[in-house]
Structures are given as C-alpha cells and as structure tokens.
MARMIVO-958117 format. One line per 10 residues: number of its first residue (from 1); their letters; for each residue z, x, y of C-alpha. Coordinates in Angstrom, 2 decimals, padded with zeros to 5 digits. Each point is the difference from the previous one (the first is absolute). Layout:
<kolvos>
NUM> a> Z/X/Y ~ ...;
</kolvos>
This chain:
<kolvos>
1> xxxxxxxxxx> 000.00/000.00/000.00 ~ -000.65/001.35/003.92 ~ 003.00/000.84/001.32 ~ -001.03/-002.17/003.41 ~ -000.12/-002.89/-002.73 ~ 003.90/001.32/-001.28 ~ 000.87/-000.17/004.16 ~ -001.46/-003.58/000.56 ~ 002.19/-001.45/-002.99 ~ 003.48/002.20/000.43;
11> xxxxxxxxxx> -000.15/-001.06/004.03 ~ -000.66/-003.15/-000.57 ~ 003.34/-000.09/-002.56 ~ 001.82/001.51/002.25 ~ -000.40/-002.34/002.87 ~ 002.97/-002.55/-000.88 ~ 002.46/003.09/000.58 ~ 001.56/-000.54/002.97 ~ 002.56/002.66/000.35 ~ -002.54/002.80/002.08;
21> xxxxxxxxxx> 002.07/002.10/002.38 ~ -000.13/003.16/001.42 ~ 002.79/-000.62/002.23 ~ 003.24/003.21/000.42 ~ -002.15/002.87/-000.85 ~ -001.62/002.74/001.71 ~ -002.64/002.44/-001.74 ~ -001.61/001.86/003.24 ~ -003.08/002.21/-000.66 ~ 001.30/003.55/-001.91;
31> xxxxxxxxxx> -001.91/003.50/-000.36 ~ -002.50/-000.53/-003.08 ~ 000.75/-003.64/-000.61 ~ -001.62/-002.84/001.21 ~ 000.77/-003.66/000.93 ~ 002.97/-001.13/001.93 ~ 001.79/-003.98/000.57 ~ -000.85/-000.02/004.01 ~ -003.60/-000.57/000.42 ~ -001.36/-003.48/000.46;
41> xxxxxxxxxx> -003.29/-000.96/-001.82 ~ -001.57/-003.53/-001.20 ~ -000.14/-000.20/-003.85 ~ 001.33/-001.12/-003.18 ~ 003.22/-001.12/000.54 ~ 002.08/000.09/003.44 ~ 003.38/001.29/-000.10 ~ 002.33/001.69/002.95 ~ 001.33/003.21/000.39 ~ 003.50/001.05/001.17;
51> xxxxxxxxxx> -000.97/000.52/003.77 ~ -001.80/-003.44/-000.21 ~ -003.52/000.62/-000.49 ~ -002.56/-002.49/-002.03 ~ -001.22/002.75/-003.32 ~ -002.00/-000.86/-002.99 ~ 000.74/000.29/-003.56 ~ -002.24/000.11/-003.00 ~ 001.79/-003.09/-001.96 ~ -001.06/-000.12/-003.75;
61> xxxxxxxxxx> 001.56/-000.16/-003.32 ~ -000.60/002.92/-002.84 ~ -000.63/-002.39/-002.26 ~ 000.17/-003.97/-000.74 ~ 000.49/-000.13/-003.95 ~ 003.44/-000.81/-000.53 ~ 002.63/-000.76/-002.71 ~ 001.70/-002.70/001.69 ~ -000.99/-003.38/000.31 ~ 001.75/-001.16/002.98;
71> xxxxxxxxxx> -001.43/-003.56/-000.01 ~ -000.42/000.25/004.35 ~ -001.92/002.96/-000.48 ~ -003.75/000.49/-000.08 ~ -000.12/003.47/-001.85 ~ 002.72/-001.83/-002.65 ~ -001.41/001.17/-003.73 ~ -001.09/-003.45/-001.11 ~ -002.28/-000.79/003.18 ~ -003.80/000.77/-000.67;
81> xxxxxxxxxx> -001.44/002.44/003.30 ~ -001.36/003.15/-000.30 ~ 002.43/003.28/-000.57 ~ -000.68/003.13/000.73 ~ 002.19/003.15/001.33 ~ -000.54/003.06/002.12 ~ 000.86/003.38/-001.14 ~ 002.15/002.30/001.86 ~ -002.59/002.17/001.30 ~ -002.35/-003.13/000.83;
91> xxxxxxxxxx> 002.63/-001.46/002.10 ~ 001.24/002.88/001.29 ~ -004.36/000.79/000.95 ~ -000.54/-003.16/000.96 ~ 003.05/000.20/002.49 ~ -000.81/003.36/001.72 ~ -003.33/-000.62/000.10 ~ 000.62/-003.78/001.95 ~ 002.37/002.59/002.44 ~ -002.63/002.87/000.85;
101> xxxxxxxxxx> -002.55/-003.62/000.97 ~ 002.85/-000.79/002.25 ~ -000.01/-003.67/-002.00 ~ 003.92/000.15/-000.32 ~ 003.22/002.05/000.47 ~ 002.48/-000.27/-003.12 ~ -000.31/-001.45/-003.37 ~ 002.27/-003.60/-001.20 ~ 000.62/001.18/-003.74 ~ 000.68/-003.08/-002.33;
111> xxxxxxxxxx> -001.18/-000.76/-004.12 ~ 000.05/-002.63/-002.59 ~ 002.03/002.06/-003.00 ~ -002.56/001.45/-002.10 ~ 001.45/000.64/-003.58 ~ 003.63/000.61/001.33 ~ 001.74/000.38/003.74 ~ 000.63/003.68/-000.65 ~ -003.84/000.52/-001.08 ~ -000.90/-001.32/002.99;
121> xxxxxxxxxx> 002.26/001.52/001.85 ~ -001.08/003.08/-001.22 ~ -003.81/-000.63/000.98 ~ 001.06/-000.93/003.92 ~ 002.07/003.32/-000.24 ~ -003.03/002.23/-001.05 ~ -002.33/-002.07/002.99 ~ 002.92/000.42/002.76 ~ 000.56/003.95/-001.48 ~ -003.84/000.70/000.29;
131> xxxxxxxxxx> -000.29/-001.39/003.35 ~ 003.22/001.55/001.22 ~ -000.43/003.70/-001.77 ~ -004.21/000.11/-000.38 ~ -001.22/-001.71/002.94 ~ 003.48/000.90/002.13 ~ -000.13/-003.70/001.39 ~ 003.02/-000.58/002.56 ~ -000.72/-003.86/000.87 ~ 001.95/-002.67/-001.00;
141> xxxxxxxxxx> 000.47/-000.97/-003.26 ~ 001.87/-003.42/-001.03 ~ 000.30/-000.23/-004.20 ~ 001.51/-002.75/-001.65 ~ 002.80/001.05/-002.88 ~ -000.35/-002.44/-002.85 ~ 003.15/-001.20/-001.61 ~ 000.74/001.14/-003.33 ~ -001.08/003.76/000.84 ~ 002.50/002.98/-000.87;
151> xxxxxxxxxx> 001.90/001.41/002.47 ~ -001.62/003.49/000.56 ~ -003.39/-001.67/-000.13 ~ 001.47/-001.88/003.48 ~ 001.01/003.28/001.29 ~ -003.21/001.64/-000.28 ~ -001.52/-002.80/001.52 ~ 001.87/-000.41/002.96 ~ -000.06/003.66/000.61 ~ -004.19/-000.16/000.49;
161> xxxxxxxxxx> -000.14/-003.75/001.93 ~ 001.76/-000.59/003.36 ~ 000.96/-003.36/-001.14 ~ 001.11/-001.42/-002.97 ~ -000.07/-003.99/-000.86 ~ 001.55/-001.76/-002.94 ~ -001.39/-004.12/-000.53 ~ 002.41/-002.42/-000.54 ~ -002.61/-002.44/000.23 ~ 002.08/-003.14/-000.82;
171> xxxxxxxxxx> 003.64/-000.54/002.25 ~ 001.84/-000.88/-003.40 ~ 000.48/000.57/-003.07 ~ -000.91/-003.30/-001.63 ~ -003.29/000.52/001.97 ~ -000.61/003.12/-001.82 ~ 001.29/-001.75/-003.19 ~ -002.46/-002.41/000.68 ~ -002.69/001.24/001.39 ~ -000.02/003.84/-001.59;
181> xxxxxxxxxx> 001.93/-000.11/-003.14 ~ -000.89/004.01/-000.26 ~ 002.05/001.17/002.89 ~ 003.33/-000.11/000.53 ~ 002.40/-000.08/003.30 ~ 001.68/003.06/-001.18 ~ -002.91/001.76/-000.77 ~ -001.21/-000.68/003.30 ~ 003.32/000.82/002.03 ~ 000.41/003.57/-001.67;
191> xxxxxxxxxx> -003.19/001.64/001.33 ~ 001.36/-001.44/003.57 ~ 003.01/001.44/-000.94 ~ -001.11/003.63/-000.56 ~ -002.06/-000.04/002.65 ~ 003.19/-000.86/002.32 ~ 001.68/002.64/-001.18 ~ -002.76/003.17/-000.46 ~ -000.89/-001.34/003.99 ~ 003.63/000.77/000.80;
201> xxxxxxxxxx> 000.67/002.84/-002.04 ~ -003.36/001.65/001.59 ~ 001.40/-000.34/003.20 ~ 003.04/001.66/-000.30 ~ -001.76/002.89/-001.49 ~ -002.34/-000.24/002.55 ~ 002.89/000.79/002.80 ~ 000.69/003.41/-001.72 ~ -003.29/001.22/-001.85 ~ -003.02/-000.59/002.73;
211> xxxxxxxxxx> -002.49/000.66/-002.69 ~ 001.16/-002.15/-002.20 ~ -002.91/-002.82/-001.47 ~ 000.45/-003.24/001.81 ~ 000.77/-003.38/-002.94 ~ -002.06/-002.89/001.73 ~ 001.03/000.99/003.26 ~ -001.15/-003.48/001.79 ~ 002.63/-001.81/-002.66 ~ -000.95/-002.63/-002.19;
221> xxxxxxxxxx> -001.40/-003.87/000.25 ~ -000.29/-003.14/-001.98 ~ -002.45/-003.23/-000.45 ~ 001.54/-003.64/-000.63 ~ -002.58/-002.48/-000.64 ~ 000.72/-003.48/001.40 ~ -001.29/-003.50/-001.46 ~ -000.55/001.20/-003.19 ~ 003.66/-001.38/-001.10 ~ 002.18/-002.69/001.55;
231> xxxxxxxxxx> 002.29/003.02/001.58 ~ 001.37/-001.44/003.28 ~ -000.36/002.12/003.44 ~ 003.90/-000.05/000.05 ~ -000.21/001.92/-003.69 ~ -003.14/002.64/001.32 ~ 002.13/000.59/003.18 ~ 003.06/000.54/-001.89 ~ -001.64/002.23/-002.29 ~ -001.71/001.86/002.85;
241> xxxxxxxxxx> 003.28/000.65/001.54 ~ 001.11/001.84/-003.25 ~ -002.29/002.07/-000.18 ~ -000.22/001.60/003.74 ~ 004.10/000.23/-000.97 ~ -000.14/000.95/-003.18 ~ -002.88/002.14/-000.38 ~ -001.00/000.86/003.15 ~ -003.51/-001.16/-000.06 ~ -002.24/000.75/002.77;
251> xxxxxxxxxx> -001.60/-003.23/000.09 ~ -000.28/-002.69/-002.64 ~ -003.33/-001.99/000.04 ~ -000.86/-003.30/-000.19 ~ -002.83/-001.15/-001.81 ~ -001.45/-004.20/000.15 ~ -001.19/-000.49/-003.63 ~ -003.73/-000.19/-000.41 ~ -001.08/-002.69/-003.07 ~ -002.25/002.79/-001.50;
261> xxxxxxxxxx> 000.81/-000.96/-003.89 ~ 000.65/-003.36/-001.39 ~ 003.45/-001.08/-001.86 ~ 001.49/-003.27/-000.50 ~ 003.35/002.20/001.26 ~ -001.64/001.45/003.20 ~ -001.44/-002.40/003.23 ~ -002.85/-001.40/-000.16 ~ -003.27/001.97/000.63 ~ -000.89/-002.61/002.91;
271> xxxxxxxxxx> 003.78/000.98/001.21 ~ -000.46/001.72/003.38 ~ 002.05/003.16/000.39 ~ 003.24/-000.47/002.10 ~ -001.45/001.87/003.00 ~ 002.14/-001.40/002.61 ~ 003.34/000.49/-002.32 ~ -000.93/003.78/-000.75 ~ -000.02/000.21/004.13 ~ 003.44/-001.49/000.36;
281> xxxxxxxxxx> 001.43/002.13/-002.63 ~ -001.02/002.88/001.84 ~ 001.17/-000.93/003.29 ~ 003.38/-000.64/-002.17 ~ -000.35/003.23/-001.27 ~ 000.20/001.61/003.44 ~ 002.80/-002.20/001.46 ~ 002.02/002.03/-003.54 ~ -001.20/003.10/000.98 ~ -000.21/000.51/003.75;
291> xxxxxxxxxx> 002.08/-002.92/001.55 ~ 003.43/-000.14/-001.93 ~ -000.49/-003.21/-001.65 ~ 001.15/-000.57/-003.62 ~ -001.56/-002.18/-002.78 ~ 002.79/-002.08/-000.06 ~ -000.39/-000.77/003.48 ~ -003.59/-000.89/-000.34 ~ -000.03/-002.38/-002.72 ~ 002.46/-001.99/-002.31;
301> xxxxxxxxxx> 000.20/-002.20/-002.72 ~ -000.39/-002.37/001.75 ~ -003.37/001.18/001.94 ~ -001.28/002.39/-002.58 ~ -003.53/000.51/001.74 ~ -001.23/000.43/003.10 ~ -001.85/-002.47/002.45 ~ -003.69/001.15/-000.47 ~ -000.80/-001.23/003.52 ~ 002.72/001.56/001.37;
311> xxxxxxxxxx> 001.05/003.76/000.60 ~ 003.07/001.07/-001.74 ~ 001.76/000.78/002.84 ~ -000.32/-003.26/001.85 ~ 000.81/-001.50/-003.35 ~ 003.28/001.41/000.33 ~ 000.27/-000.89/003.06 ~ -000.06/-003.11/000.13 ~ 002.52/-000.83/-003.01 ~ 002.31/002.29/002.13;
321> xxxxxxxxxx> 000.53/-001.59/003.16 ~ 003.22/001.41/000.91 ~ -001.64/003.09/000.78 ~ -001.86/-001.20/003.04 ~ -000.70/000.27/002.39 ~ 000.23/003.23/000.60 ~ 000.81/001.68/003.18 ~ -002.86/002.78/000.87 ~ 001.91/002.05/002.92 ~ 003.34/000.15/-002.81;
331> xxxxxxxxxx> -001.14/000.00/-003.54 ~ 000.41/003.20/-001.40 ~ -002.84/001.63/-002.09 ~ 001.17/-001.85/-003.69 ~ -000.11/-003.58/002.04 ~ -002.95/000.67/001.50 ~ -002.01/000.84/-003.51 ~ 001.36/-003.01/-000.70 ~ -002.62/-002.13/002.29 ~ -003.33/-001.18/-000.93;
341> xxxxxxxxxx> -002.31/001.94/001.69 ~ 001.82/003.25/000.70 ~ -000.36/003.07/-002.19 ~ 001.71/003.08/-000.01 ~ -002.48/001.60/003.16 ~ 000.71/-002.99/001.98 ~ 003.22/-000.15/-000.57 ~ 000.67/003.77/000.99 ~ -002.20/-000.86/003.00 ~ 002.10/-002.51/001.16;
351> xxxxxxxxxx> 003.83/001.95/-000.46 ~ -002.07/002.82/002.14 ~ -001.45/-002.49/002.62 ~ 002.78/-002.29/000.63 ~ 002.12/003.22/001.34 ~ -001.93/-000.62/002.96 ~ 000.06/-003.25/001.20 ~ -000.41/-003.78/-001.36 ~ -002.66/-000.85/-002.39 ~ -002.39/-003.02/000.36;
361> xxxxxxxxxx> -002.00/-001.50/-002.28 ~ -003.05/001.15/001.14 ~ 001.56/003.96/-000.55 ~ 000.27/-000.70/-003.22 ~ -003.31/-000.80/-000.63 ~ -001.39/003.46/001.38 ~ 003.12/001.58/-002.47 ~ -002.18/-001.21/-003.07 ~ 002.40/-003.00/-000.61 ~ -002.14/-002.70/-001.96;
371> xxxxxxxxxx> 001.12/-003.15/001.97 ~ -001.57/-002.63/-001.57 ~ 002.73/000.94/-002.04 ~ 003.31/001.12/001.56 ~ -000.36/-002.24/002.98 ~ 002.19/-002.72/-002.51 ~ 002.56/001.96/-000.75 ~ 000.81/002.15/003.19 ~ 001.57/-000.43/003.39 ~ -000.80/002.31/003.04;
381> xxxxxxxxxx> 002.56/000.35/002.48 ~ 001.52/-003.19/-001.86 ~ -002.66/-001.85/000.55 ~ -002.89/-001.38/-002.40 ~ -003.61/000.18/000.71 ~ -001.37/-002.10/002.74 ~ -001.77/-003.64/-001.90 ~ 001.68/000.39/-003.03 ~ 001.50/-002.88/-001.58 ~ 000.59/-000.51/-003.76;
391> xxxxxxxxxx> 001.93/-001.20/-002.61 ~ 001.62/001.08/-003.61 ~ -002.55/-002.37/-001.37 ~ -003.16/001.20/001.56 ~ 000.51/003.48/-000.22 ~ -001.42/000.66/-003.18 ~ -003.31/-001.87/000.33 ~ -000.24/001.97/003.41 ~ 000.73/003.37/-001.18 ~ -002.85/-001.02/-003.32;
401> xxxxxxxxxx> -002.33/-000.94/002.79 ~ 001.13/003.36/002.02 ~ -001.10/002.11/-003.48 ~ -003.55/-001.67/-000.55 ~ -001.03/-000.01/003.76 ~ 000.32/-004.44/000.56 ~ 002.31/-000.21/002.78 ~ -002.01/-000.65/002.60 ~ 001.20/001.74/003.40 ~ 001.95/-002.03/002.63;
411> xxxxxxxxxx> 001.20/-002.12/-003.01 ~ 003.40/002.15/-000.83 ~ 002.71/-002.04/000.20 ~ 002.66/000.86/-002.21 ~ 003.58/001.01/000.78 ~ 002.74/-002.03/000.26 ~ 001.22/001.44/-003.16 ~ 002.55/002.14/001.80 ~ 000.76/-002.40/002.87 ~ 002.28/-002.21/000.37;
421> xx> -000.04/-003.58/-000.77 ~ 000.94/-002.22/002.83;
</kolvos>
C-alpha cells in the first residue's frame, strides 16, 4: 500500500481525539537540531504553544487494528474498515519530511493496540527514537500511553514526547463495563499514576542535575467522551475536579460523542453530538481551574447538568442570589471572579483602576468587562445600571436570550431582584 494511502486512513482515525495540546513547553531552536514549539503555520492540526502562539501538529494514529472492541469505537476489532499501520521509520519519514515542506510543526502520537499495548508501544518508541536520535527533530511531540503498558515502556516514552496522554474515554466505570468490557478503571488510572509521579520525580532531579533528560516535561492530559453514557455533567465535573487534584493533569478534554458505529447500547446514529454540552463543560472546566469554584458548588443532586442555553457561571448565579449584587468599587478579587462577565484580567483591572477614582459603568466596558453579563449582578458606586429593571423570574430567560444574541437593545429591563419590595 502507498504510504500517502496509510496517511489518509490513520488521520482520518485519529480525528475523534480530542485531547491535542502543546500547551507548558518550550523546545527553542538548538545547534544541529531542528524544529522548535514557537512558530505559527496553517496545517494539520492547530494546537498552542506555551507563549500563546497558534502551531500545527501532524495528528495520526500508528496504526488502527486493535484488540479491543470498545463498542463506541470505530477502529473496535469487530467493525469492518480498512486496517493498516505505519512502521516506525515510515512515520517517523513521513513526519520529517511534512516538517522540512513547512506543512506542520510537531507530531499528535496515538494507536489502536496492535497485537498487545507493549508491542505497540514499542513500535511508537522506535518512530519517536528515530525522529528524535536520526533526524534530531526538536518539535513537539504529544504520544498517547495506552493503558495496560509496563511501566518502563511509559518511561521511555515520556522521556522522547513532550506530552504524555492517558484515555479514560468513559467518566465511569459501569461505562467502561458497558461500553469496553476490555479495559479496566484501574488499568487506566495506573499509567496516570506513573506519569504523576516520574513528572515529579524529574523535576526534583532536574533542580540539581541540569543535564538531566526531561519525563514529559509539558505534564500529562486526558479525554472524557460525553453522550455516549447517561453520565450526568455533575458526575464529569466531579470527576474532572479529581483529576486536576489528584493527578495533576494539565488539561482534561472533553469530547461530544460522534454516532460513527451502530449499537442498540450507544445513541442513535441520527443522534446529533452534544455540541453545545461539550461547550459548557469546558467553560465549567475553567471556572475549576482558573476561578476557585468547586464541583460541588456548580452542580448537585439536585441539578446534576448544566443549562445548555446558559453559561455555567450565570447558571450559578442565578440559584445563588445572596451573592448579589455585588459591589464593584469593594469586592475584593475572589468576589469579583465571582460575577458573570468578569474574568481574572478584568478583575485585576478593576482592583488597579478603582485606586484612582469611582468607576462607572461605561469604565468597565473599556476594562474588558462583558456587560451584557455583569450589569445584573453588580452595583457601581451602589447604584445599578441606568434602565434596568428585572425580576427573579425573568432573569433566566433574559440571560438565555443574552447567550444566543435575542435581546433586542433598549428592551433590558430586569432588576428588581436585589431591590426592595415596597
């Protein structure tokens, strides 16, 4: 077979992996080696490195025969497509040779588990060893660890890629039960494990040998996939929040199942993927890990998912009323992360400008404050924002009509939720 026909089938595979990140590591350009993570160019598959910058990465799979017949799966054993598998020094030609055209900047690593997950291992070892050692490539390089692979295997993978990802796929165990009676939760949690530890033990050797070989030096990441299962948003969040703590993931990933394969246990294949719910998970996901909010606090039993038509912030919001409104010129910077609308820039921005004099509305604006937003749950100066009038009742449909762009201006009236009655 041509090995552009091996590409068009192993990238195409590879597309439903969502967990792509070059994020927390810096390769700059070194004597004799090329590639770096900082250059920008259109490509493959679009990914960020640490100082921000849009790079591309060369996303494909070394091979999609597999064992496992993970009924959600299209490269599952018992569904009929077309396998096929690179060797190490086909991907590892294929990959500087897309480089040199300028086509891409790093490689995304993942496999199906050809024969065993320590074979195949072995064969993304040899391609990430040629490319490293032979061609002296210093881009990015993301590889996925598959569960079930021995320990030192792990090691010597994370010691060639600068990121290292473990699936869980499913968020519980009576998914996987379900769904992928061939892997296990353990199985799954003890390459995360490892990883945890070789990252930290690295970096304390680090700190006294200079030279010493960097483990997966931009940390580790995860993919959930959501829909497949009846797994509530209060369970994925919950879950989530375990494994920043826990583990100390870089980022876990959030994937909207895609009816590929048919199975009376799976959605239908007319199902549309939960686009909108993948979105709101993510925005959860960064209210965890950049604005102090807990799981807990998000969700309960007895709201265990989110409103799709609202974000999750003004979802909390608005079943926590006591909170508001809050007062811009006294909140301190916790409170003010706390608002719809305000981020952690804005919020700094406003602590820095309020030193100076009073606040209006209209200052807050310029600030990067979204106030289609915050204007409902703040005060300036103790007062609220000029024509708004609303109630506990009508809040909610505004804020929906807020998110999908309805409201139509001069109509905002909202507010009387923190007023008086009289």
């Amino acid at each position: 077979m041509e090995l552009l026909d091996k590409l068009a089938i192993l990238t195409d595979a590879a597309k439903y992996d969502a967990a792509c990140t070059s994020s927390g590591v810096r390769r700059g350009s070194r004597p004799g080696m090329i590639g770096n993570t900082s250059s920008s160019i259109a490509g493959c598959c679009h990914s960020f490195s640490a100082d921000g910058r849009c790079i591309t990465l060369l996303k494909v799979l070394m091979t999609n025969c597999c064992i496992y017949d993970c009924k959600y799966c299209i490269n599952r054993r018992s569904n009929d497509t077309r396998r096929v598998a690179f060797t190490p020094q086909e991907l590892a030609e294929l990959t500087i040779q897309f480089y040199r055209r300028n086509y891409i900047e790093g490689l995304f690593l993942s496999s199906g588990v050809l024969r065993s997950p320590d074979y195949t291992t072995e064969q993304m070892i040899r391609a990430l060893r040629i490319l490293r050692e032979e061609y002296r490539f210093n881009g990015y390089i993301h590889a996925k660890a598959i569960p079930g692979t021995s320990p030192e295997l792990v090691r010597q993978l994370g010691l060639l890629a600068d990121r290292l990802s473990v699936n869980m796929e499913l968020p519980s165990e009576q998914g996987l039960q379900l769904l992928a009676p061939d892997k296990t939760k353990q199985a799954i949690l003890r390459p995360i494990r490892q990883i945890r530890d070789e990252v930290t033990q690295n970096k304390a050797e680090l700190v006294k040998y200079k030279h010493t070989p960097a483990f997966a030096p931009a940390g580790q990441s995860t993919q959930l996939i959501v829909g497949a299962t009846a797994d509530t948003d209060r369970h994925i969040l919950q879950l989530t929040q375990s494994l920043y703590e826990k583990y100390r993931l870089k980022r876990v990933f959030y994937s909207a199942y895609i009816p590929v394969v048919e199975h009376s246990l799976l959605p239908s294949p007319d199902t549309k993927p939960p686009l909108l719910r993948e979105h709101r998970l993510y925005q959860a996901d960064w209210l965890l890990r950049f604005y102090g909010f807990r799981a807990e606090e998000l969700l309960d039993e007895e709201r265990p998912d989110f409103n799709p038509l609202l974000d999750p912030k003004c979802h909390w919001a608005i079943l926590h009323p006591q909170f508001f409104p809050v007062e811009i010129m006294k909140a301190d910077y916790e409170t003010l992360l706390r608002v719809p609308g305000i981020g952690p820039v804005s919020a700094r921005r406003i602590l820095s400008a309020r030193r100076t004099g009073s606040l209006r509305y209209e200052d807050l604006k310029k600030i990067g404050v979204v106030l289609k937003r915050a204007q409902f749950f703040i005060t300036c100066s103790g007062r609220i924002r000029s024509g708004l009038q609303f109630s506990a009742e009508t809040l909610c449909r505004q804020l929906e009509c807020v998110e999908s762009g309805q409201l139509p201006a001069g109509q905002m009236q909202q507010l009387s939720l923190f007023a008086s009655v009289g």
